[in-house]
N, C-alpha and C positions, 0 to 999 in steps of 0.2 A: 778620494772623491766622497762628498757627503751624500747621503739619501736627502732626494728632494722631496720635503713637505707633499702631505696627500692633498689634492684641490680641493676638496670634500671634509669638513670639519663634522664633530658629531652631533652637531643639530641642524647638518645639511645644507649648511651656509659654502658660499665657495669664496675660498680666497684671493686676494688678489694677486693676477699673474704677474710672471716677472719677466724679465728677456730671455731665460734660460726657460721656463715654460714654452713663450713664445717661436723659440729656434727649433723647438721639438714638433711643432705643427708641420702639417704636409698641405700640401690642394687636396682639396675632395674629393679628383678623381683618383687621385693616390691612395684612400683611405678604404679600408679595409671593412667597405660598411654591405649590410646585407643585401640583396638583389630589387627585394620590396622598397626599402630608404631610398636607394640608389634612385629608383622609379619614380620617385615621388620628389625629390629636391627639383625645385625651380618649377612646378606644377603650382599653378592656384585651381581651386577648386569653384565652384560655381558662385555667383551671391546669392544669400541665402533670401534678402531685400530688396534686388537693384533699386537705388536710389537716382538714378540719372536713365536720360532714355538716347540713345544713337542717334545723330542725324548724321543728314550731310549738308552744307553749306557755300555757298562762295563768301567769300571777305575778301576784304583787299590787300594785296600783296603788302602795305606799310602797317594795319594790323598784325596779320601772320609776322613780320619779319621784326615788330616790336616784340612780341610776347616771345615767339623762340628766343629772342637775345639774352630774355631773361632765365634762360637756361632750364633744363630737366623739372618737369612741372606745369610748365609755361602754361596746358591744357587748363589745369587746375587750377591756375590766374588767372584766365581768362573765362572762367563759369562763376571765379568769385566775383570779378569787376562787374559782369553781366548781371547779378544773382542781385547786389549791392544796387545797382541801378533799377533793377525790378521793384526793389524794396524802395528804395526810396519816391518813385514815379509811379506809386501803386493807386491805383484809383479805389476810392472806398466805396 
């Protein structure tokens, strides 16, 4: 069996993985990582700008039920659709 290449070249470049790289990965919660890391994956932290403000809303059920369709996001199509007709409808 050959030694497998370091990930890590010496100006810190990472090489490209291979299937045998890849087969050697575990799940995260398998992984052998400090208690602090551990704590902290899948946390976001606060915004440092919010750029958007919270509401709440009724729309109509054929709205809602277009925009989910369009899958994962769908929020974030629907404040650009809204954002685009602001702009365009803008009174000077």
């Amino acid at each position: 069996m050959t030694k497998p290449k370091p990930l890590i070249d010496e100006e810190g470049e990472v090489r490209e993985l291979t299937l045998e790289d890849m087969k050697q990965f575990k799940p995260i919660h398998e992984a052998d990582l400090p208690a602090s890391l551990m704590k902290k994956l899948g946390v976001r932290g606060p915004q440092k700008a919010p750029t958007k403000v919270r509401v709440s809303l009724r729309l109509s059920r054929e709205v809602v039920e277009y925009f989910r369709a369009t899958g994962d996001g769908w929020q974030t199509r629907m404040d650009g659709e809204l954002l685009e007709m602001v702009h365009k409808h803008k009174v000077s």
